[in-house]
C-alpha positions as CSV (number, residue, x, y, z in Angstrom):
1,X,67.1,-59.2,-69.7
2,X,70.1,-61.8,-70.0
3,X,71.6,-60.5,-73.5
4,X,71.1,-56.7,-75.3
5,X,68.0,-56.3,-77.4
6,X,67.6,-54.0,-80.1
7,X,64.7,-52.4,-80.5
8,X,64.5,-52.2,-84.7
9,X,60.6,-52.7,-84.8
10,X,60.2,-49.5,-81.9
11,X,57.4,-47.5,-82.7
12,X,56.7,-45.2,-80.3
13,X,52.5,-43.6,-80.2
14,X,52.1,-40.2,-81.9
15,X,48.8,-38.8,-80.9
16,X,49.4,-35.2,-82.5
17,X,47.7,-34.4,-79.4
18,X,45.9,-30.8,-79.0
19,X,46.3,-28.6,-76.2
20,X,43.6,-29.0,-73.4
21,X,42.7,-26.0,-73.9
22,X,41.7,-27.1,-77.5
23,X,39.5,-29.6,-76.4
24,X,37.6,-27.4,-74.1
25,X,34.2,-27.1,-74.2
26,X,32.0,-25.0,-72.7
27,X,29.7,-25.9,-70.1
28,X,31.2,-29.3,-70.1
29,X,32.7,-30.4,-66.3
30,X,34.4,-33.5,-65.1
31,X,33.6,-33.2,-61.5
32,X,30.6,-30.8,-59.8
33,X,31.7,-29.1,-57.0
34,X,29.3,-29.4,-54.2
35,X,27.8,-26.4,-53.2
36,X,28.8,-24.6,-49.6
37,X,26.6,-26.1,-46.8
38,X,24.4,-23.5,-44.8
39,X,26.4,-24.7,-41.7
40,X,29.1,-23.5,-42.8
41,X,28.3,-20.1,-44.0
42,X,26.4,-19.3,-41.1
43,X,30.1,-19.9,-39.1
44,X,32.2,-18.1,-41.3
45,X,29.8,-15.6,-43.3
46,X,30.4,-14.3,-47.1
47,X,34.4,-15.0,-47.3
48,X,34.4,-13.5,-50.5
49,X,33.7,-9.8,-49.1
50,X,36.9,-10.0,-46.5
51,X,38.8,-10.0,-49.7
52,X,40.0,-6.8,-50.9
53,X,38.5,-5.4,-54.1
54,X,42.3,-5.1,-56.0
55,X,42.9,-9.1,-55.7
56,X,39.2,-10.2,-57.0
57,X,39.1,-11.0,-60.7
58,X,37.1,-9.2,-63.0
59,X,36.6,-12.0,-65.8
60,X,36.8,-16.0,-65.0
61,X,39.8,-17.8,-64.7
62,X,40.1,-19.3,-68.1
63,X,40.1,-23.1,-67.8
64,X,39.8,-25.9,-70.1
65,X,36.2,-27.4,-69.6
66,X,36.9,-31.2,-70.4
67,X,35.1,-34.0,-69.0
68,X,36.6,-37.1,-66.6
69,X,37.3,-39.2,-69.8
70,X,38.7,-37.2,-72.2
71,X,40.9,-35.3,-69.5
72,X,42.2,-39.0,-68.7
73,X,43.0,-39.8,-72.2
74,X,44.8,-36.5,-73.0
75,X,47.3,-37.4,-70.3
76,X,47.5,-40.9,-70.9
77,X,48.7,-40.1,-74.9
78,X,51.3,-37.7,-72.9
79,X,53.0,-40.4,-71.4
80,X,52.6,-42.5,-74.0
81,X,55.1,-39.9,-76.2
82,X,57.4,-39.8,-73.5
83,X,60.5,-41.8,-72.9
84,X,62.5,-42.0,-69.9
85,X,64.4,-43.3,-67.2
86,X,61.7,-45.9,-65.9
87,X,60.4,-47.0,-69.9
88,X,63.5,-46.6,-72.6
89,X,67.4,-46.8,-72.0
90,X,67.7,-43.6,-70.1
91,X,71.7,-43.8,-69.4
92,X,72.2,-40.6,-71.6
93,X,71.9,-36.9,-70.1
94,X,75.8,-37.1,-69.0
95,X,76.0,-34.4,-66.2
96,X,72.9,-35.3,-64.7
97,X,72.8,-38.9,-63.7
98,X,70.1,-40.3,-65.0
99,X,68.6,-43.0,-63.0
100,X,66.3,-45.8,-61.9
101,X,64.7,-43.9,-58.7
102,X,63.2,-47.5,-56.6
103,X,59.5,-47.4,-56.2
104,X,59.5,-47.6,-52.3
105,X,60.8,-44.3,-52.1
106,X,58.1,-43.3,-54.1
107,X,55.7,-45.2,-52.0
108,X,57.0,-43.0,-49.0
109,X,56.5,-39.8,-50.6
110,X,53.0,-40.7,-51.4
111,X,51.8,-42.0,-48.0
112,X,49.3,-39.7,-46.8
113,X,50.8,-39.4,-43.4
114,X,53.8,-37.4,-45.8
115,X,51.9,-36.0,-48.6
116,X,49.7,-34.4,-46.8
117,X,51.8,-32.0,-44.7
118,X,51.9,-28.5,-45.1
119,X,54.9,-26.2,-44.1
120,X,53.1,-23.7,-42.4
121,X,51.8,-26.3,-39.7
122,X,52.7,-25.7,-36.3
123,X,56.0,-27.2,-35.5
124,X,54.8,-29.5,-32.9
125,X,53.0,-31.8,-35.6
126,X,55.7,-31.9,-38.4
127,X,58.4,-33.3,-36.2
128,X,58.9,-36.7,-38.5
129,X,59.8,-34.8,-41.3
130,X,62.2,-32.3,-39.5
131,X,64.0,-35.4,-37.9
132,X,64.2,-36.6,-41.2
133,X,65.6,-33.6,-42.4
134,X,67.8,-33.1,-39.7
135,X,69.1,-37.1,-39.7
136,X,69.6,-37.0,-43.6
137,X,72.0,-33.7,-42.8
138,X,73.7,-35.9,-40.5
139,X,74.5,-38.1,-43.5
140,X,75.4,-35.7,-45.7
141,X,78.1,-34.2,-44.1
142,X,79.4,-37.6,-43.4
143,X,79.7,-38.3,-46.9
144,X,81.5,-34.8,-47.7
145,X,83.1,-33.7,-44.2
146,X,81.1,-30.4,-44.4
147,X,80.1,-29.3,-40.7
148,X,76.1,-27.7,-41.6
149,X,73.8,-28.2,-45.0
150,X,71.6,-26.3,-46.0
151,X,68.8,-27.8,-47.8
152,X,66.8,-24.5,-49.2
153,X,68.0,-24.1,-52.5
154,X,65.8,-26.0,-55.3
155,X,68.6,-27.0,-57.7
156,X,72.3,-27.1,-58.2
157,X,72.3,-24.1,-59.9
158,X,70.4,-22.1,-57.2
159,X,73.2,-23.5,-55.0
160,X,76.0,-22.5,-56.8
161,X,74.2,-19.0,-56.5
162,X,73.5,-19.6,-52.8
163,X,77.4,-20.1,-52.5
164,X,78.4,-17.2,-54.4
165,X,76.0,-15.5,-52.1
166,X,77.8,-16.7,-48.6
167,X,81.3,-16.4,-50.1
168,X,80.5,-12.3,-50.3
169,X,78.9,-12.1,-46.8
170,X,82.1,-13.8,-45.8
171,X,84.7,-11.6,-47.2
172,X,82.0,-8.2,-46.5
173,X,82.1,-9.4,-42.6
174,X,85.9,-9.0,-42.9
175,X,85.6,-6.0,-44.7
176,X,87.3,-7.3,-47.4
177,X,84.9,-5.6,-50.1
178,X,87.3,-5.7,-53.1
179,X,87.0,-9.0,-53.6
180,X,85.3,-9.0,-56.9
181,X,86.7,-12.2,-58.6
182,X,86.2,-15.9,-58.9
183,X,87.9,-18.1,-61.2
184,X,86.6,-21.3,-62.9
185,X,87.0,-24.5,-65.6
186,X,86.0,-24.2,-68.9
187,X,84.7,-27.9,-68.6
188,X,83.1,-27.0,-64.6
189,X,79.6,-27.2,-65.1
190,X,78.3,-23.8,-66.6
191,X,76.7,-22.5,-63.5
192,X,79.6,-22.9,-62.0
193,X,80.8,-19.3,-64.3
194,X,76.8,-18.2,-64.8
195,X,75.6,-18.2,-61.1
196,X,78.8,-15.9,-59.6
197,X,78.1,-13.9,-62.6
198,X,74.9,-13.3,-62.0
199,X,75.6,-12.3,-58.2
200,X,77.4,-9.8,-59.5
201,X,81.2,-11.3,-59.9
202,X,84.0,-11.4,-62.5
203,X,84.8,-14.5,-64.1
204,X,88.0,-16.2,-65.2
205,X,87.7,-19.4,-66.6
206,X,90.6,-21.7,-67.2
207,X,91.2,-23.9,-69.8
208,X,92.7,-28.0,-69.7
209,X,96.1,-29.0,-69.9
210,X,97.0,-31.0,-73.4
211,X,95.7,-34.1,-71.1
212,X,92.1,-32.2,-70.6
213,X,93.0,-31.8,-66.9
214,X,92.9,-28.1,-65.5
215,X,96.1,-26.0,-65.8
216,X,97.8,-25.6,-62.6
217,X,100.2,-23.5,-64.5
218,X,97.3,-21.9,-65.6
219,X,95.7,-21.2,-62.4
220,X,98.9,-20.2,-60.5
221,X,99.1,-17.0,-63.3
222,X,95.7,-16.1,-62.8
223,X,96.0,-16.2,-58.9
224,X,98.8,-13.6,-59.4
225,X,97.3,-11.3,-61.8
226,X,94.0,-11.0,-59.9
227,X,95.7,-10.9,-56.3
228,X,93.6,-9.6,-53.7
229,X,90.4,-9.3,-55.5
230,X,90.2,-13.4,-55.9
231,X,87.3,-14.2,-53.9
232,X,87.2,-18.0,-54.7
233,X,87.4,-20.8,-57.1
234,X,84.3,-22.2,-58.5
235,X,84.8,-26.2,-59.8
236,X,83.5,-29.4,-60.6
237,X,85.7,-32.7,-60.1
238,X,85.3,-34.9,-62.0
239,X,84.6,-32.3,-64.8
240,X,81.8,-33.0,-67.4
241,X,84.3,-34.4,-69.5
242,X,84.8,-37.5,-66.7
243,X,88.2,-36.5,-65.7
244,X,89.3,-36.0,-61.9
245,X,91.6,-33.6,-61.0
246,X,94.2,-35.1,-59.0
247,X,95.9,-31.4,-58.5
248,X,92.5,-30.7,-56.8
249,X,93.9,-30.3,-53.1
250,X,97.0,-27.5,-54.5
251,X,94.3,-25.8,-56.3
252,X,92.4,-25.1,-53.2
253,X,95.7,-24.5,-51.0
254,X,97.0,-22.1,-53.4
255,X,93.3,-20.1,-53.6
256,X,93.6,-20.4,-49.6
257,X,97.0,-18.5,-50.0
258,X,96.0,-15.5,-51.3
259,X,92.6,-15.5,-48.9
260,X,90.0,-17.0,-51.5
261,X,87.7,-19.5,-51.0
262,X,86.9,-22.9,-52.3
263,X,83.4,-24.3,-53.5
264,X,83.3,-28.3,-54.5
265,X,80.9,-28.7,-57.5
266,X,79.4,-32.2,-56.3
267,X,76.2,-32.1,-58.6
268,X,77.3,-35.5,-60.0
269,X,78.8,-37.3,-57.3
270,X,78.0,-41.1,-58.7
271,X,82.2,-41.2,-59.3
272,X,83.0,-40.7,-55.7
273,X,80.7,-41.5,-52.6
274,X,82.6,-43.1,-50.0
275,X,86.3,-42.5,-52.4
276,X,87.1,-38.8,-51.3
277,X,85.3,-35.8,-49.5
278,X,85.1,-32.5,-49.9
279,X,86.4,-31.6,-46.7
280,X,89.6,-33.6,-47.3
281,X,90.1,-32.0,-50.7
282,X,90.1,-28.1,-49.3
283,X,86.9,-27.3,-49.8
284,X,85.2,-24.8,-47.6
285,X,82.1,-25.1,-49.8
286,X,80.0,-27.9,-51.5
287,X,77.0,-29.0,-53.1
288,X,74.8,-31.9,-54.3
289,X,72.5,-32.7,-56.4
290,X,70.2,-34.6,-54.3
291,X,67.8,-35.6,-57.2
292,X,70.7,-36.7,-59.5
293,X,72.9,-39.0,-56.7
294,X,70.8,-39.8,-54.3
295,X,67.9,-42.0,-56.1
296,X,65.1,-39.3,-56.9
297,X,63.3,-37.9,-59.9
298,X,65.2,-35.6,-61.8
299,X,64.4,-32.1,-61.6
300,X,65.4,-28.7,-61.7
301,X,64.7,-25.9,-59.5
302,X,61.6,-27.1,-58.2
303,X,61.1,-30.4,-57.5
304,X,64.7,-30.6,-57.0
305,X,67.5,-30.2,-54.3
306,X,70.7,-29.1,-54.4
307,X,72.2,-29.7,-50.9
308,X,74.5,-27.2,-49.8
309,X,76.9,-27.5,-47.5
310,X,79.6,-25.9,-45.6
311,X,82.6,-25.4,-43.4
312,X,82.0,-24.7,-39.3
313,X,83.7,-20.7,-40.2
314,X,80.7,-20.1,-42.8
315,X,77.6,-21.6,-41.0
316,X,76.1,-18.0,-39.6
317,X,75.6,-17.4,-43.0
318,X,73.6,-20.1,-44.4
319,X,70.1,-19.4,-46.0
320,X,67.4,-19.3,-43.1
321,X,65.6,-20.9,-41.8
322,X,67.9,-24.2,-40.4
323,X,66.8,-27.0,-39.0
324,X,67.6,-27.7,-35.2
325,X,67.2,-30.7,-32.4
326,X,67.2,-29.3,-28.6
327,X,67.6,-32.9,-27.8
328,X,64.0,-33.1,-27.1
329,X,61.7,-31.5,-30.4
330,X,62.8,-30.4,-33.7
331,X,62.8,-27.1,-34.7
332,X,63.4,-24.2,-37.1
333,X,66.1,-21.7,-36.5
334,X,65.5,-18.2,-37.9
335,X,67.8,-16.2,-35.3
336,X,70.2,-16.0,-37.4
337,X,71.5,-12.3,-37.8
338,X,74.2,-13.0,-40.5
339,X,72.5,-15.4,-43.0
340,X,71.8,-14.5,-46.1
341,X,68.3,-14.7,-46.0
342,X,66.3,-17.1,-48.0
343,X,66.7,-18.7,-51.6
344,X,63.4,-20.3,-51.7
345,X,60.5,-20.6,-49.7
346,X,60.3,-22.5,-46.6
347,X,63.4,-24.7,-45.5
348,X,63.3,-27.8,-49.1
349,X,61.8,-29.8,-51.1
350,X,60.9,-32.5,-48.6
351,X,59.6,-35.0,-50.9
352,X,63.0,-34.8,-52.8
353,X,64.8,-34.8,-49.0
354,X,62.3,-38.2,-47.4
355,X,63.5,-39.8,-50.9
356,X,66.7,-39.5,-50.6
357,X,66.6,-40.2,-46.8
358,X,65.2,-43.5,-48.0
359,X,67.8,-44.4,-50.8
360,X,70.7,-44.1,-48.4
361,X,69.8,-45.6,-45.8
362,X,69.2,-48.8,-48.1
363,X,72.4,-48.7,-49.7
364,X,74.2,-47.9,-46.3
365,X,78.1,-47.0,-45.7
366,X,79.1,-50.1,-48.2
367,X,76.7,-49.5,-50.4
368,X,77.0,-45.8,-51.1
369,X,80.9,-46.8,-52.2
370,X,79.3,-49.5,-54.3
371,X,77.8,-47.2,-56.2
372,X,80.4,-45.4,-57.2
373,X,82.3,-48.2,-58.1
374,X,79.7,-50.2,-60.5
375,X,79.5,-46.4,-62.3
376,X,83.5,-45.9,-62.7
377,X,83.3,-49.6,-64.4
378,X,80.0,-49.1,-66.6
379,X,81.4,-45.8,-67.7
380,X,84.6,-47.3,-68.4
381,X,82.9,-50.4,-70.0
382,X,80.6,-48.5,-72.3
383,X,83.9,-45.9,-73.3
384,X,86.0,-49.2,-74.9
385,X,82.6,-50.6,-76.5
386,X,82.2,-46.7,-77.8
387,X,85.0,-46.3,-79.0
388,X,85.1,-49.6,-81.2
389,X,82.7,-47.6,-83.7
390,X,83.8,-45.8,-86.8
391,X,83.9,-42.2,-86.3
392,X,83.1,-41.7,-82.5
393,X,86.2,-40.6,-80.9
394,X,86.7,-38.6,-77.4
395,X,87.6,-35.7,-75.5
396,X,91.4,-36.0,-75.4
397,X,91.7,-39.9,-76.4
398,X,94.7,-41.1,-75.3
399,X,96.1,-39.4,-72.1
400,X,96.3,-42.2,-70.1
401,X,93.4,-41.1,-67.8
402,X,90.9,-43.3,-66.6
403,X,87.7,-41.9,-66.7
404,X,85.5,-41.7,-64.0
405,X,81.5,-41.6,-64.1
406,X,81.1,-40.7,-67.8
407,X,82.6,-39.2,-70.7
408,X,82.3,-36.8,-73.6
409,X,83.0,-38.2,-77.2
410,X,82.8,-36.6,-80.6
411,X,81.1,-37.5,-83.6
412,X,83.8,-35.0,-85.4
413,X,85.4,-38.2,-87.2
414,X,82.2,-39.1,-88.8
415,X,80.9,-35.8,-89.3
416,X,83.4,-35.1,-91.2
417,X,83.1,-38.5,-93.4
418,X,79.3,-38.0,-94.0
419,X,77.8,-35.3,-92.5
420,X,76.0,-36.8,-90.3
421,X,76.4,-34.8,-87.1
422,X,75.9,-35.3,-83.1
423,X,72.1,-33.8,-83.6
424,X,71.2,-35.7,-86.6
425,X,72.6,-39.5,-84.4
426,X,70.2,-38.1,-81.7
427,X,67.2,-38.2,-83.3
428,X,67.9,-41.4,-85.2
429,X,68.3,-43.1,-81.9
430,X,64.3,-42.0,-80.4
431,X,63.7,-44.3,-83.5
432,X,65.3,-47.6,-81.7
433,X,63.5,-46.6,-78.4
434,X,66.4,-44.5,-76.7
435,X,65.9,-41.0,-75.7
436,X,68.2,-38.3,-76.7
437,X,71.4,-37.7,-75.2
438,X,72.9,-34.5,-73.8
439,X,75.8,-33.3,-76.4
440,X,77.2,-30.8,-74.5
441,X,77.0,-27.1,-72.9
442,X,76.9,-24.5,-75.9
443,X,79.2,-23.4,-77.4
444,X,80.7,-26.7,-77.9
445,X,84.3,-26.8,-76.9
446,X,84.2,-30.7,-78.3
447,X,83.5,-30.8,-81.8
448,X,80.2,-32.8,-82.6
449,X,79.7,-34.4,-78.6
450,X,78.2,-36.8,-76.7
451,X,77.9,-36.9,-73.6
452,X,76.8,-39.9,-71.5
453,X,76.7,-41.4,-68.0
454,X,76.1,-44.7,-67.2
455,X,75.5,-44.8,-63.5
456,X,75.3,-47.8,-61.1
457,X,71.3,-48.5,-62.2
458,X,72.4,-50.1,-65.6
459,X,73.1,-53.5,-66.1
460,X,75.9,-54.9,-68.5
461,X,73.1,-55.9,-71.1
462,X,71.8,-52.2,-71.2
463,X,74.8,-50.9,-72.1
464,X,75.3,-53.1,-74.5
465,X,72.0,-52.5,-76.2
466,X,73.2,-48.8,-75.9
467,X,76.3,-49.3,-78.1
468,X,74.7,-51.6,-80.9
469,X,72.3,-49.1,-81.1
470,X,74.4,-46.1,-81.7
471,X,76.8,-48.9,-83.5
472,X,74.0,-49.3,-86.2
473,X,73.2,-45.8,-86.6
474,X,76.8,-44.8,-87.4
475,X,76.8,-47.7,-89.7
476,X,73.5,-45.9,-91.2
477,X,75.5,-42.6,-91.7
478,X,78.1,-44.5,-93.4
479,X,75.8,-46.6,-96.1
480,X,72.5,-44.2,-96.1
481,X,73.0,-41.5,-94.3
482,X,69.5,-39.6,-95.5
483,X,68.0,-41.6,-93.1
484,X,69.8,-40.3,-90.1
485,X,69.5,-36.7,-91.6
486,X,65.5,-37.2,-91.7
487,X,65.3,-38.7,-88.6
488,X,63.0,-39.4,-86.5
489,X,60.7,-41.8,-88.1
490,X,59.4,-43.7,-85.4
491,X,58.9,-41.6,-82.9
492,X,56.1,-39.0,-80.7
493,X,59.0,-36.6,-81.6
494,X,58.5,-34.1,-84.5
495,X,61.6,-32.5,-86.3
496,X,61.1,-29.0,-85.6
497,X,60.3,-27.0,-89.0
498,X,61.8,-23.7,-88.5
499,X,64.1,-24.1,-85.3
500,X,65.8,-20.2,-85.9
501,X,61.8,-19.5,-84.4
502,X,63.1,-20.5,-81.3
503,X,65.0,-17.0,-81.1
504,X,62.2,-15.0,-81.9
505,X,60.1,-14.5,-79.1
506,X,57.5,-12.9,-81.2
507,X,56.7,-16.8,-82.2
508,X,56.4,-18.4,-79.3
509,X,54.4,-18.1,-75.7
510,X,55.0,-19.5,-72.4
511,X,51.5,-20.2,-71.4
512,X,48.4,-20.1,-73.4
513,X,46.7,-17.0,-72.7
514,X,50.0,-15.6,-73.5
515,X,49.8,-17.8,-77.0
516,X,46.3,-16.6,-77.6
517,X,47.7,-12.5,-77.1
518,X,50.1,-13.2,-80.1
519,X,48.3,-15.7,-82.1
520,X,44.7,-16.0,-81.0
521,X,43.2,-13.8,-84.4
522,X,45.2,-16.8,-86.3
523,X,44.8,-19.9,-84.0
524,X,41.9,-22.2,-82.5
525,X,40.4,-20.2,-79.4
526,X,38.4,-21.9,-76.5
527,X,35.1,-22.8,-77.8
């Protein structure tokens, strides 16, 4: 695309599309299932009596009963309601990196030789992937000066929890059990506070300076005050607002001072690769967020990865099992008296982990650093086209800091002038073809955000199709602003009717049988 294209005849398919469970049938089938062959049962006899009488099911497994074709179509209108990163302008969940994932990595992943492995096979004939593994740990503690990753834990924020997790076996095998504290920044990302809480620490968060940066001053108080029971700091750099901490290095010596430790929030590291390191920065702790960085489908805590890594002192207690070269096989190390057990089943997501294997070594030493450098200039590109708009402003406009891989603005200005808010621009822009945008973490710190991230996948022309977009729609909210308010128009998405149901869980259901429990006197049962 050589110049930006708006998108003002978008209309997006809205199929009003039942569940499948709504378009069951009984008796109907897409595929017949061959019956068992006498061979066979003669060799292995009646498996269904070994099983004991408290796991066998008393009623059928309720399943939709579609046929081939319509089971085809239902999932083809799916897709066609969806936007995303590989069909619409996908440069807006800032914090997440939204990207173009290539399609040979993809290819990989769906080679039989890969997708059909199993975890539970005998060593001996998964050693391709283990050396993959084991090669792509190699590179990741290059890239952050870590000494041992772990790649176990299924998201960032299971690996913020992981690292909660090994800072208190650390400071329990020096019995130094008072340690009950961590401290982090109000604009970290929120599992940086949530996932120490939830292991069962206090939490002191700290707020900016009057240039948005993190409050040495700040931080040097709270260190005092909390003494001996700091166990660590807890923090992302750049923070979701896009500003990096140049203080970062005395905020990790003074936390070292008093005997805390130091975990590196890298879930976004787009600003950085090849720039600065972990290691380098005092960090005895880090993470990534291999399917936001590292070129593969965005995900979270499942098909996901959040790599953690750490410092030569803290490797006994990584999650088990690791992997391990001999110099001859590959092979999984569970002697490991001190770990902290597991976070998730088996040793990672190894779809996620052959992806990103692939992505680096396309991009290579040079080409990691480019990446960081096209997304420092889109971001700061798309920030002075932004800010051009009437009524979009930004998180502390004016200190003189450059921003790095994205950046939080506010809609306050023209909130204020219309009442069109952050919410009621993010609809209005599924009806030029753009997904929505991530505002911010609740509660909203920023009045009326946005947040967005235009990583190194995004050419000049898609950001500016991005900003005449968003340029228009504040123009709407300035000349007719019912039609933002009423938005969307154009697209699969519905307004939702009643959105205070969201908090009742007496309204809604996480899986249909559960729906059909609450609802299924008032609603359309399986026929």
């Amino acid at each position: 695309m050589s110049k930006a294209y708006i998108r003002k005849n978008f209309h997006e398919a809205r199929w009003d599309e039942p569940m499948i469970y709504e378009l069951s049938t009984r008796k109907t089938r897409g595929i017949l299932v061959p019956e068992v062959e006498d061979e066979i049962i003669a060799e292995v006899g009646d498996v269904a009596s070994y099983l004991p009488e408290n796991v066998k099911r008393k009623t059928p497994l309720l399943l939709p009963e579609v046929d081939q074709k319509h089971v085809l179509a239902h999932y083809i209108h799916l897709t066609q309601e969806t936007m995303g990163a590989n069909v619409s302008n996908d440069l807006s969940e800032g914090t997440c990196t939204m990207k173009y994932n290539p399609r040979l990595n993809e290819a990989l992943s769906l080679n039989n030789n890969f997708a059909e492995l199993h975890p539970s096979q005998d060593i001996e004939t998964v050693q391709g992937i283990l050396e993959i593994f084991y090669k792509f740990e190699d590179i990741m503690k290059e890239i952050s000066g870590m000494d041992k990753f772990s790649f176990q834990p299924g998201g960032g924020n299971q690996a913020v929890y992981c690292a909660a997790s090994v800072m208190r076996a650390y400071h329990e095998s020096r019995n130094d059990t008072k340690r009950d504290t961590i401290i982090t920044t109000i604009f970290s990302h929120p599992c940086d506070a949530a996932a120490p809480a939830t292991a069962g620490y206090k939490v002191i968060t700290l707020y900016p300076d009057e240039k948005g940066v993190p409050d040495y001053e700040a931080l040097k108080v709270a260190v005092e005050n909390i003494g001996d029971h700091l166990a660590g700091i807890f923090m992302t750099n750049p923070e979701d607002i896009g500003i990096y901490n140049s203080n970062v290095d005395r905020f990790s010596e003074l936390v070292h001072s008093v005997g805390g430790l130091c975990y590196y929030d890298q879930a976004n590291a787009n600003a950085f690769l090849g720039v600065v390191r972990a290691r380098e920065a005092g960090f005895d702790m880090c993470h990534f967020n291999v399917h936001k960085t590292f070129g593969t489908p965005h995900g979270g805590e499942g098909p996901a990865c959040g790599a953690f890594g750490c410092r030569e002192f803290l490797n006994k207690f990584l999650p088990k099992p690791t992997v391990e070269f001999d110099g001859k096989k590959y092979y999984l190390d569970f002697d490991r008296p001190e770990s902290i057990g597991k976070v998730r089943a088996y040793f990672g997501s190894s779809g996620v982990i052959l992806r990103a294997y692939s992505w680096t070594m396309m991009h290579g030493a040079e080409g990691l650093k480019e990446v960081a450098a096209v997304s420092v200039i889109n971001n700061n590109y798309l920030e002075k086209l932004l800010l051009s708009i009437k009524g979009c402003g930004e998180a502390y406009l004016g200190n003189g800091i450059t921003r790095q891989e994205q950046c939080r603005y506010s809609w306050e200005e023209l909130f204020q002038d219309t009442g069109v808010g952050t919410d009621d621009i993010n609809k209005r822009i599924n009806d030029y073809g753009i997904p929505w945008y991530w505002a911010s973490h609740h509660p909203w710190v920023i009045p009326q955000p946005m947040t967005l991230e235009p990583c190194e996948t995004y050419s000049k022309c898609d950001l500016e199709e991005y900003f005449e977009t968003l340029k228009i729609v504040a123009e709407e909210a300035y000349t007719n602003p019912e039609i933002v308010l009423s938005a969307p128009h154009r697209s699969a998405s519905h307004d939702i009717a009643n959105p205070e149901d969201l908090n009742d869980p007496a309204k809604w259901a996480l899986t249909w049988r559960a729906f059909l429990k609450k609802h299924g006197d008032q609603y359309v049962k399986v026929k």
